[in-house]
FISEBA-207640 format. One record per residue: chain; y, x, z of N, C-alpha, C, O in turn; residue number from 1; residue in three letters. Coordinates in Angstrom, 2 decimals, padded with zeros to 5 digits. Each point is the difference from the previous one (the first is absolute). Layout:
N
+-------+---------+---------+---------+---------+---------+---------+---------+---------+---------+---------+---------+---------+------+------+
| chain |    n.yy |    n.xx |    n.zz |   ca.yy |   ca.xx |   ca.zz |    c.yy |    c.xx |    c.zz |    o.yy |    o.xx |    o.zz | resi | resn |
+-------+---------+---------+---------+---------+---------+---------+---------+---------+---------+---------+---------+---------+------+------+
|     A |       Y |       X |       Z |       Y |       X |       Z |       Y |       X |       Z |       Y |       X |       Z |  NUM |  ALA |
...
+-------+---------+---------+---------+---------+---------+---------+---------+---------+---------+---------+---------+---------+------+------+
This chain:
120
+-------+---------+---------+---------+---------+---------+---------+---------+---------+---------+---------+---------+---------+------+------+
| chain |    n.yy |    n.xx |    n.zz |   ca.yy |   ca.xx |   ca.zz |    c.yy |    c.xx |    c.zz |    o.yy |    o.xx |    o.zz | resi | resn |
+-------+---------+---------+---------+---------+---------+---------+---------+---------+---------+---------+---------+---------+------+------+
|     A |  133.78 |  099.61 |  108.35 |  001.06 |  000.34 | -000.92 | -000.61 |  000.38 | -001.35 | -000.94 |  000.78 | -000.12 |    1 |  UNK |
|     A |  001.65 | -001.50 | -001.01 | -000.67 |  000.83 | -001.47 |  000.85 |  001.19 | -000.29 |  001.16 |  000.40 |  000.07 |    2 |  UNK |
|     A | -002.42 | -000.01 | -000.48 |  000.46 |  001.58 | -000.64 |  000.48 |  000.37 | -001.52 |  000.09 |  001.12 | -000.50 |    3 |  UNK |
|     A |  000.22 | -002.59 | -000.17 |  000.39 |  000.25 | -001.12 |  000.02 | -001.45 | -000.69 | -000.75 | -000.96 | -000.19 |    4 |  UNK |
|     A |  002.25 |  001.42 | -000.12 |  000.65 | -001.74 | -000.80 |  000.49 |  000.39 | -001.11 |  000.41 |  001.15 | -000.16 |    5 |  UNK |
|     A | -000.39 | -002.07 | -000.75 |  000.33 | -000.28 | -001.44 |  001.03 | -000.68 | -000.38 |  000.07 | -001.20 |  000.28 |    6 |  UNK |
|     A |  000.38 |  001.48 | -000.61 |  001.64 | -000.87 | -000.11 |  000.31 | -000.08 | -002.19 |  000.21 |  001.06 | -000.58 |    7 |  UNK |
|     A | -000.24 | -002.12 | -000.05 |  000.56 |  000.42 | -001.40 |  001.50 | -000.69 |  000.18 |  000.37 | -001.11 |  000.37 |    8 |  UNK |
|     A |  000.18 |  002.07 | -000.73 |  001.45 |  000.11 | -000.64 |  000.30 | -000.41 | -000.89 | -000.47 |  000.76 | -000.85 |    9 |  UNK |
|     A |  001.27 | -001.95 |  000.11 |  000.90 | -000.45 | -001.33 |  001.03 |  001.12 | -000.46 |  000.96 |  000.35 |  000.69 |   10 |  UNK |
|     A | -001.28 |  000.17 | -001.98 |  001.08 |  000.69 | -000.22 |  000.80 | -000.32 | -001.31 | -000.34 |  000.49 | -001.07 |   11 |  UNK |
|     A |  001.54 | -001.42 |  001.20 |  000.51 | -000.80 | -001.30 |  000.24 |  001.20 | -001.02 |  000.35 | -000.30 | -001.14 |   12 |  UNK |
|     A | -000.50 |  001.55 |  001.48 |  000.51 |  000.42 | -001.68 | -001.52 |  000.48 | -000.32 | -000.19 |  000.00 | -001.21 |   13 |  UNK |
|     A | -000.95 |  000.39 |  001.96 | -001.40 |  000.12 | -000.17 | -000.82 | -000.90 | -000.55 |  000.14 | -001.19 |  000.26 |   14 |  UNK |
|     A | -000.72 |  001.46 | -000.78 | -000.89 | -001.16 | -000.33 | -001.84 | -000.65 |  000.84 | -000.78 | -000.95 |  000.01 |   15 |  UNK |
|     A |  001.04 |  002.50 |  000.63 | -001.26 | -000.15 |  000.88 |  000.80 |  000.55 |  001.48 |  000.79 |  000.92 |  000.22 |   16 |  UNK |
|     A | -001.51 | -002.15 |  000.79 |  000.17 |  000.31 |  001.78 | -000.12 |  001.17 |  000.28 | -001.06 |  000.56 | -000.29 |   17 |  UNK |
|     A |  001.72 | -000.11 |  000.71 | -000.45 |  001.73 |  001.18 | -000.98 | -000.72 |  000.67 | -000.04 | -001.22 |  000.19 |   18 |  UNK |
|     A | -000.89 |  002.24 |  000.19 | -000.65 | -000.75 |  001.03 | -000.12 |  001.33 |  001.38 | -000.27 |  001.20 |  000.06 |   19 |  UNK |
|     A |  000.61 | -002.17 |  000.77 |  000.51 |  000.96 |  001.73 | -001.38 | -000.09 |  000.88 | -000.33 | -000.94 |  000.73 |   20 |  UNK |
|     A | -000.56 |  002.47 | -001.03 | -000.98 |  000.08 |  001.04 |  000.57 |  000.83 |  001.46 |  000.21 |  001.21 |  000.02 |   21 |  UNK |
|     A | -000.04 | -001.89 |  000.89 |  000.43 |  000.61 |  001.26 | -001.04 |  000.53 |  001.00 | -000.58 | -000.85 |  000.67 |   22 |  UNK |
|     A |  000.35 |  001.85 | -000.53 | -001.37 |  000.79 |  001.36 |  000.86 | -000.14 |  001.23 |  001.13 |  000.44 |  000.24 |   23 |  UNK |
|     A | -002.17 | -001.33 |  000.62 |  000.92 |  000.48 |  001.32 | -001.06 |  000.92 |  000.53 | -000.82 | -000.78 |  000.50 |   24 |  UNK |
|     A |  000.54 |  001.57 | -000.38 | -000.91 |  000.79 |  000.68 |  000.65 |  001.31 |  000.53 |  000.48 |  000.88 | -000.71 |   25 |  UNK |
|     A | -000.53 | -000.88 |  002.11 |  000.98 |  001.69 |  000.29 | -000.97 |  001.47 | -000.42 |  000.45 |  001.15 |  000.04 |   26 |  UNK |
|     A | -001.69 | -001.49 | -000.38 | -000.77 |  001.01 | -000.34 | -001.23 | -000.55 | -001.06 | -001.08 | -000.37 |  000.45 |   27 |  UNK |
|     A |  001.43 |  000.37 | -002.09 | -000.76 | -000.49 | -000.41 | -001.16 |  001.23 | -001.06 | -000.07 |  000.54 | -001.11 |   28 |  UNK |
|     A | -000.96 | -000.69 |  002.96 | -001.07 |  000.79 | -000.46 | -001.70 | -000.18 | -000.54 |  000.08 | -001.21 | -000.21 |   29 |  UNK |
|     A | -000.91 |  001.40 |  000.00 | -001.51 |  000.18 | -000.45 | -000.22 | -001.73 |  000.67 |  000.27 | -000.35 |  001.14 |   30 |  UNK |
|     A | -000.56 | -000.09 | -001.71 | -000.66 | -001.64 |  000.56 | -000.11 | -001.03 | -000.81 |  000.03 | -000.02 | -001.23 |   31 |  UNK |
|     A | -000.20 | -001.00 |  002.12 |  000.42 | -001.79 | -000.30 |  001.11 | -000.03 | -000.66 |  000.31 | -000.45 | -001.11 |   32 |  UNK |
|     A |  000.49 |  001.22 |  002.29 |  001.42 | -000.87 | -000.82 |  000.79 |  000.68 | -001.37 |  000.62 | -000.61 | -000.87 |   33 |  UNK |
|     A | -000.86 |  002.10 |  000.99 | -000.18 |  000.67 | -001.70 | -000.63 | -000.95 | -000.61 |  000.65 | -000.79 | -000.68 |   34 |  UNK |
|     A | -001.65 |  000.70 |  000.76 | -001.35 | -000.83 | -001.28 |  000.71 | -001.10 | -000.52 |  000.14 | -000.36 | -001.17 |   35 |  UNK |
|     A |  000.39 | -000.23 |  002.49 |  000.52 | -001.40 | -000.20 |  001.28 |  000.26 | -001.29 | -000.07 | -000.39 | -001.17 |   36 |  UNK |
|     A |  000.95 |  000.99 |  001.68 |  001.42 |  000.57 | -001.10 | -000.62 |  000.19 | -000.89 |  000.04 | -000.76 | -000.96 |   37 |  UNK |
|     A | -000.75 |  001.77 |  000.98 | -000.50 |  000.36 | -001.57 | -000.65 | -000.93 | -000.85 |  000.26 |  000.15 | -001.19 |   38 |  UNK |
|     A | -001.13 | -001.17 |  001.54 | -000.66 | -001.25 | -000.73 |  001.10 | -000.87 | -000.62 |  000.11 | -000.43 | -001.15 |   39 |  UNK |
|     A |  001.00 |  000.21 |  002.69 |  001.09 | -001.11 | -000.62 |  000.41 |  000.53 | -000.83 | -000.12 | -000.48 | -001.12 |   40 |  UNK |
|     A |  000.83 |  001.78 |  001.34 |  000.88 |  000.50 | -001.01 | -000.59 |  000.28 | -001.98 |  000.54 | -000.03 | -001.11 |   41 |  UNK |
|     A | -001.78 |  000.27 |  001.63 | -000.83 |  000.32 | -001.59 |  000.26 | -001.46 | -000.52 |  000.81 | -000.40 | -000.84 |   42 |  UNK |
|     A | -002.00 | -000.45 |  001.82 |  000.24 | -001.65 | -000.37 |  000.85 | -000.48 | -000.91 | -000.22 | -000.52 | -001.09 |   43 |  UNK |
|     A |  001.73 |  000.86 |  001.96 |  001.42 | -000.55 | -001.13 | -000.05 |  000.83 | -000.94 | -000.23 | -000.66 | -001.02 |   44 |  UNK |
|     A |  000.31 |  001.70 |  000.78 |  000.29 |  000.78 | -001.32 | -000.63 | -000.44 | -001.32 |  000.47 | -000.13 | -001.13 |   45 |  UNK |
|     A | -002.61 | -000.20 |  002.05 | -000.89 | -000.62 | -001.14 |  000.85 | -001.45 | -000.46 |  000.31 | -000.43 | -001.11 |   46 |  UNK |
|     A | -000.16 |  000.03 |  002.13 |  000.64 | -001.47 | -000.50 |  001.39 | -000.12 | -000.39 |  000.49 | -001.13 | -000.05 |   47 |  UNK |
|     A |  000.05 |  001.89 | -000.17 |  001.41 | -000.12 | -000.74 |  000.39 |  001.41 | -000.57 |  000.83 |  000.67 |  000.62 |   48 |  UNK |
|     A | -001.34 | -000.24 | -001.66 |  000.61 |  001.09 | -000.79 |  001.20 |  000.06 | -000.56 |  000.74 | -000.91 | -000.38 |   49 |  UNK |
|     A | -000.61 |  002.18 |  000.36 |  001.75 |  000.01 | -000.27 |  000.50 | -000.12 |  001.68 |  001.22 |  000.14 |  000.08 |   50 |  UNK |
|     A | -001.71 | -000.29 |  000.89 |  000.52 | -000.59 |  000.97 |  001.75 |  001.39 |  000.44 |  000.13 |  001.11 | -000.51 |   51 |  UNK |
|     A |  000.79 | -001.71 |  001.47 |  000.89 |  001.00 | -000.01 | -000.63 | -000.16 |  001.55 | -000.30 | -001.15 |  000.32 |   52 |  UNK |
|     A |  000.10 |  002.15 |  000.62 | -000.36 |  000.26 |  001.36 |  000.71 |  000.99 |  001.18 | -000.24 |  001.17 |  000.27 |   53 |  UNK |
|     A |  000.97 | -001.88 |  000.18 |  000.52 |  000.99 |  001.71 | -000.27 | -000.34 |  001.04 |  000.26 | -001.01 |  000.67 |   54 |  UNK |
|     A | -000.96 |  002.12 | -000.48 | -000.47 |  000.28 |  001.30 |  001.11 |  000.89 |  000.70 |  000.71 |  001.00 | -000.13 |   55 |  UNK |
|     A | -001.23 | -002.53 |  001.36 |  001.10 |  000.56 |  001.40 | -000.85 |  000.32 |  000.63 | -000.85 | -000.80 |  000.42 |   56 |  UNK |
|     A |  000.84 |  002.56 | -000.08 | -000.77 |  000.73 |  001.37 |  001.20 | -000.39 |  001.13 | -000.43 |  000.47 |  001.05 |   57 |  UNK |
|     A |  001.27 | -000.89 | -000.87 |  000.82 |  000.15 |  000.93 | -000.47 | -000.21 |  001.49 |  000.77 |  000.28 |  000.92 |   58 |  UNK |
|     A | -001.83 | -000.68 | -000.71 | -001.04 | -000.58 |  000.91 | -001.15 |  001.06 |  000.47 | -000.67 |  000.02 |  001.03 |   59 |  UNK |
|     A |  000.68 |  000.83 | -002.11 | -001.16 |  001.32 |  000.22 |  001.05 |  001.52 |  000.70 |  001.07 |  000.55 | -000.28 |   60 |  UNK |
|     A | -001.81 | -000.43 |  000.97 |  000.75 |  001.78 |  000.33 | -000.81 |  001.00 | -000.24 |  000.36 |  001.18 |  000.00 |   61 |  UNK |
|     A | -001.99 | -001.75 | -000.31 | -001.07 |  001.25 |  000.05 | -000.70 | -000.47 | -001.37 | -000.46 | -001.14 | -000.11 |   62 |  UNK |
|     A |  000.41 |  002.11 | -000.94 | -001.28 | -000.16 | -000.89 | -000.58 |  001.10 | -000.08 |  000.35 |  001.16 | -000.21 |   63 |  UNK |
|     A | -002.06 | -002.11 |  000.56 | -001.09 |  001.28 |  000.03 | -000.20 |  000.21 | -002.51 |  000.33 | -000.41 | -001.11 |   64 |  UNK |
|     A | -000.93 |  001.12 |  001.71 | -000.48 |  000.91 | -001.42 | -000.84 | -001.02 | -000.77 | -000.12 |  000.24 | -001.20 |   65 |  UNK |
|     A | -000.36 | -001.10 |  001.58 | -000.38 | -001.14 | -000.60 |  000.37 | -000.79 | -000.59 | -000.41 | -000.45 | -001.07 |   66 |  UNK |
|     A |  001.93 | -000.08 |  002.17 |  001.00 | -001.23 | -000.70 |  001.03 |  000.94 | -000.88 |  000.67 | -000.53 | -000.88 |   67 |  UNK |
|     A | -000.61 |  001.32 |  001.03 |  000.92 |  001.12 | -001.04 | -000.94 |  000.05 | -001.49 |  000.44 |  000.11 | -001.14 |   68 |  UNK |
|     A | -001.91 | -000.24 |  001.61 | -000.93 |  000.41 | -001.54 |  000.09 | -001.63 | -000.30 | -000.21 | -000.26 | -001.18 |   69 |  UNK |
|     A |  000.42 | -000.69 |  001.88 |  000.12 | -001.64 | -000.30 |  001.15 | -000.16 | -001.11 | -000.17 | -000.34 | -001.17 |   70 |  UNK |
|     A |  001.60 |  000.71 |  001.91 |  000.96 | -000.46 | -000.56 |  000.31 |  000.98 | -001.62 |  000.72 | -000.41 | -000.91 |   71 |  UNK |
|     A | -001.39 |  001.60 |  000.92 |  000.13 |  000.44 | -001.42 | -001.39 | -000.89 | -000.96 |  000.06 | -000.11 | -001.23 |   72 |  UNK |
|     A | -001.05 | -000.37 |  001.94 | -001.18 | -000.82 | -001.09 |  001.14 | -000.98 | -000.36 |  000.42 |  000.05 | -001.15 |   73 |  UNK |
|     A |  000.34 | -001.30 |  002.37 |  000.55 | -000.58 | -000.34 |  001.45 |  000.22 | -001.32 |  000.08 | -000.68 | -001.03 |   74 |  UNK |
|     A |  000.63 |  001.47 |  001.33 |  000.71 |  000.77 | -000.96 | -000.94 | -000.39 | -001.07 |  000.10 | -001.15 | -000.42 |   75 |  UNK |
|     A | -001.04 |  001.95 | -000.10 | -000.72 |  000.13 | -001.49 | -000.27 | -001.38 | -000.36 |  000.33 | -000.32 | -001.14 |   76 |  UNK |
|     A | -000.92 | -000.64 |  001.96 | -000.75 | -001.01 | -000.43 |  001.80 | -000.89 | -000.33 | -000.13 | -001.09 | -000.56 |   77 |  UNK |
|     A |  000.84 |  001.28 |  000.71 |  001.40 | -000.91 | -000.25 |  000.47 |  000.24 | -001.03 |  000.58 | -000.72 | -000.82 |   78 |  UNK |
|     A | -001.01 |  002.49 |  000.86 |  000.69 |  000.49 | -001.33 | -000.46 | -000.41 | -001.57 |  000.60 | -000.31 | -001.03 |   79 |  UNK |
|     A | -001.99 |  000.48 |  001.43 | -000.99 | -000.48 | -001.11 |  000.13 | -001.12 | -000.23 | -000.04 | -000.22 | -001.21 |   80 |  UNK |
|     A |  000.27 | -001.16 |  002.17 | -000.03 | -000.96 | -000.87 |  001.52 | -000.32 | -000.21 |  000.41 | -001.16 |  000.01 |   81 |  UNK |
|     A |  000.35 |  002.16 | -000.21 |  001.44 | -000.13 | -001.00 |  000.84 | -000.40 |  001.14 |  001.03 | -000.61 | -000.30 |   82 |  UNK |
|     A | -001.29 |  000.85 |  001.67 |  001.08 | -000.47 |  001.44 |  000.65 |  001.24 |  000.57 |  000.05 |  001.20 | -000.28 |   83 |  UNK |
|     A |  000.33 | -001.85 |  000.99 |  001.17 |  001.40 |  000.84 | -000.37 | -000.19 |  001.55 | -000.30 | -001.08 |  000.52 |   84 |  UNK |
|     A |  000.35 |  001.83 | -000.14 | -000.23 |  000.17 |  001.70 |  000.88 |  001.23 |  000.11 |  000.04 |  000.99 | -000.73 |   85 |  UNK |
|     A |  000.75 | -001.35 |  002.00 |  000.97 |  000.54 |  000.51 | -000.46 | -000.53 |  001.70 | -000.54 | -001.06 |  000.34 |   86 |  UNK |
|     A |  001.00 |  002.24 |  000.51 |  000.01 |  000.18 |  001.30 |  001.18 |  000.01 |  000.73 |  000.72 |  000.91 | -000.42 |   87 |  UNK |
|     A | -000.02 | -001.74 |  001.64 |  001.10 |  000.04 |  000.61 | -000.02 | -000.03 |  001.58 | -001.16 |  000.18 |  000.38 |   88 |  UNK |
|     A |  001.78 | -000.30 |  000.34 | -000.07 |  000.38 |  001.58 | -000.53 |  001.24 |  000.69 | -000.16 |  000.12 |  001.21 |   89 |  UNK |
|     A | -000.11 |  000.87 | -002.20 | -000.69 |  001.01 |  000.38 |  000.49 |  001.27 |  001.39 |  000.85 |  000.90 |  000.05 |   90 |  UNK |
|     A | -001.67 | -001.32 |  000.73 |  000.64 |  000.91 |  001.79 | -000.22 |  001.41 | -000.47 | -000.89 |  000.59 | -000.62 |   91 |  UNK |
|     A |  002.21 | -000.21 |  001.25 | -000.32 |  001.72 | -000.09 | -000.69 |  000.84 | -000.07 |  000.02 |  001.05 | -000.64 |   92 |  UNK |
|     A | -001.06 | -001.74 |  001.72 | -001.63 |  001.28 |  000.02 | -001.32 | -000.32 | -001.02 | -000.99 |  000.70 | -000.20 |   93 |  UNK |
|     A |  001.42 | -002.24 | -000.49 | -000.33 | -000.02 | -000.98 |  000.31 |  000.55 | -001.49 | -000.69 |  000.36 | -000.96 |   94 |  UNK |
|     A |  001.58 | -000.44 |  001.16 |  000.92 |  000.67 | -001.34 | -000.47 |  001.38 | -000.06 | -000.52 |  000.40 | -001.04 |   95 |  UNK |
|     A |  000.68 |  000.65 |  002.43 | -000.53 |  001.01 |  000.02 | -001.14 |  000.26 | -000.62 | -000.31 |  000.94 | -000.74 |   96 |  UNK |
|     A | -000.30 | -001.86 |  001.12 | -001.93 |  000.46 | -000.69 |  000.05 | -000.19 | -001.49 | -000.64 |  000.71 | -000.77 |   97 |  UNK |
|     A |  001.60 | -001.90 |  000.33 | -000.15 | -000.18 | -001.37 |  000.90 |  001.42 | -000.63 | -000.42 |  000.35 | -001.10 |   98 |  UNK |
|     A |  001.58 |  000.49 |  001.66 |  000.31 |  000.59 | -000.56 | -000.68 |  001.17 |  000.07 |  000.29 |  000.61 | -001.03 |   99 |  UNK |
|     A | -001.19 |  000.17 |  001.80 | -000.94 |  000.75 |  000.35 | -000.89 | -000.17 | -000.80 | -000.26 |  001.10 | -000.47 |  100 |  UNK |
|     A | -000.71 | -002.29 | -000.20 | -000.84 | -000.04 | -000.87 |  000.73 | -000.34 | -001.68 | -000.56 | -000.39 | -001.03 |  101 |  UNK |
|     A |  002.13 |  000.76 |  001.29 |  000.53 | -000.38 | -001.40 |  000.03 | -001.36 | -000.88 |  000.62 | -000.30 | -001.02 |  102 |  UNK |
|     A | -001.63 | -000.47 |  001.92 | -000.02 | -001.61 | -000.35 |  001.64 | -000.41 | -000.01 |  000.22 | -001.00 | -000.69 |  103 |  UNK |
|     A |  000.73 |  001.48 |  001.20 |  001.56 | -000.67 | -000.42 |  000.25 |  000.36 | -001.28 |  000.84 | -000.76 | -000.48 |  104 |  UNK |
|     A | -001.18 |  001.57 | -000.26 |  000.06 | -000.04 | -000.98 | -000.77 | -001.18 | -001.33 |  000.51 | -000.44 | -001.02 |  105 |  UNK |
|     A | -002.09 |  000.18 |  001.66 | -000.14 | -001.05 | -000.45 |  000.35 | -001.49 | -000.10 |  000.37 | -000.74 | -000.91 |  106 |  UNK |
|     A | -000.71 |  000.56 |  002.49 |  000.61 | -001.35 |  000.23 |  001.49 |  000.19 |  000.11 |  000.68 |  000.97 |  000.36 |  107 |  UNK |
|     A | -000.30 | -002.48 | -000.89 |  001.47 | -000.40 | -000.42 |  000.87 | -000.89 |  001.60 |  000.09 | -001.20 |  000.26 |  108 |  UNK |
|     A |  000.29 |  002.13 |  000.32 | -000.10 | -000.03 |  001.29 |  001.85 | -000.59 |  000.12 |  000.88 |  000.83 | -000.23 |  109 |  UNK |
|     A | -000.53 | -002.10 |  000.55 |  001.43 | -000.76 |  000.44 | -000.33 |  000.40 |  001.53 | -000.92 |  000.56 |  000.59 |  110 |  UNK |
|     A |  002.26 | -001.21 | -000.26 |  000.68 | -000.30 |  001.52 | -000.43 | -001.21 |  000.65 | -001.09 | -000.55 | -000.18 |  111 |  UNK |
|     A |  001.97 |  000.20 |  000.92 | -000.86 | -000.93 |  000.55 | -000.08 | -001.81 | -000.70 |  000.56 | -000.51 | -000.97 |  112 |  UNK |
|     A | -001.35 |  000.05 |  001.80 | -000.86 | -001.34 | -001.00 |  001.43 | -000.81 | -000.57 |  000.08 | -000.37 | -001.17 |  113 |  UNK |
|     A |  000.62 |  000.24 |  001.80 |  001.30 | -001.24 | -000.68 |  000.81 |  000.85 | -001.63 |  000.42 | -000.39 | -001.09 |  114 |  UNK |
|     A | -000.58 |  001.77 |  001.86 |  000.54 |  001.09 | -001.23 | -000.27 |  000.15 | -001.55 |  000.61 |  000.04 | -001.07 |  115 |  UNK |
|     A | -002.27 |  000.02 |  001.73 | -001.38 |  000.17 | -000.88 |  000.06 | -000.77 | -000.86 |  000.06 |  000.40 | -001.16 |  116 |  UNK |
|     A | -000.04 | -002.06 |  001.53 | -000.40 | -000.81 | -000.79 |  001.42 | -000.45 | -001.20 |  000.02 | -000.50 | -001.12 |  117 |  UNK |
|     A |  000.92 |  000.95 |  001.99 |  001.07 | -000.03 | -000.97 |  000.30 |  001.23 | -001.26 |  000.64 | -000.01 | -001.05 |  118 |  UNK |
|     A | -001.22 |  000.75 |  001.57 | -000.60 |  001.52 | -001.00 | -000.81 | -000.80 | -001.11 |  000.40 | -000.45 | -001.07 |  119 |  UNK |
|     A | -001.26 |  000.43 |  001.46 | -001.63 | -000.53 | -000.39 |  000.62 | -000.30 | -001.83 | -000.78 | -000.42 | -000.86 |  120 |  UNK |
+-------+---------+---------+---------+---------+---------+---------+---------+---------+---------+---------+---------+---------+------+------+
C-alpha cells in the first residue's frame, strides 16, 4: 500500500492547481516513511513556488514529535516561497496534540478533504 498520493486539482477561478498531498499512515512516526513525506513534500514546494498545498492527515491518528517538527518546516518552506499550506482531515487525538502545542493556531487547519478543498 502507498503511503502517500498526490492529486493536482483545477481550480477555474485560481490560476494555480491546489495540489492534494494525502498520508495514509495510522501512525506517522521517526523513519522511512516520514523521510519519504518530507522529501516529496519539500520536492514539490522546490518545484513549484507559490504552490497552494492540503494536506489530508485523515489517514494518520498518531504524530510523533518529529512529523509535528516536519509539518511546521513544511509550513515555512511554502510560506517562503509565496504558497499556502493548509491541513484537513485532522482526527481528534491529533488535533489534541496540535492544540496542546498551540500549533492550531499556526497551521490553517479545514474540515474534511471534499470541504477543504472547496475552502482552499
Amino acid at each position: 500500500m502507498d503511503t502517500l498520493r498526490i492529486d493536482r486539482i483545477n481550480r477555474p477561478k485560481e490560476s494555480t492547481p491546489l495540489t492534494v498531498v494525502t498520508v495514509d499512515l495510522p501512525q506517522l512516526t521517526d523513519g522511512p516513511a516520514l523521510d519519504r513525506v518530507r522529501q516529496d513534500v519539500v520536492g514539490l514546494i522546490a518545484e513549484n513556488p507559490g504552490i497552494d498545498l492540503l494536506v489530508d492527515l485523515s489517514g494518520v491518528g498518531f504524530l510523533s514529535s518529529s512529523a509535528i517538527g516536519m509539518l511546521g518546516m513544511v509550513h515555512r518552506k511554502a510560506w517562503g516561497s509565496k504558497g499556502r499550506m493548509k491541513l484537513c482531515g485532522i482526527h481528534p487525538e491529533v488535533m489534541e496534540v496540535l492544540k496542546i502545542t498551540r500549533l492550531d493556531t499556526v497551521f490553517d487547519i479545514l474540515g474534511p478533504r471534499a470541504d477543504a478543498i472547496a475552502q482552499f
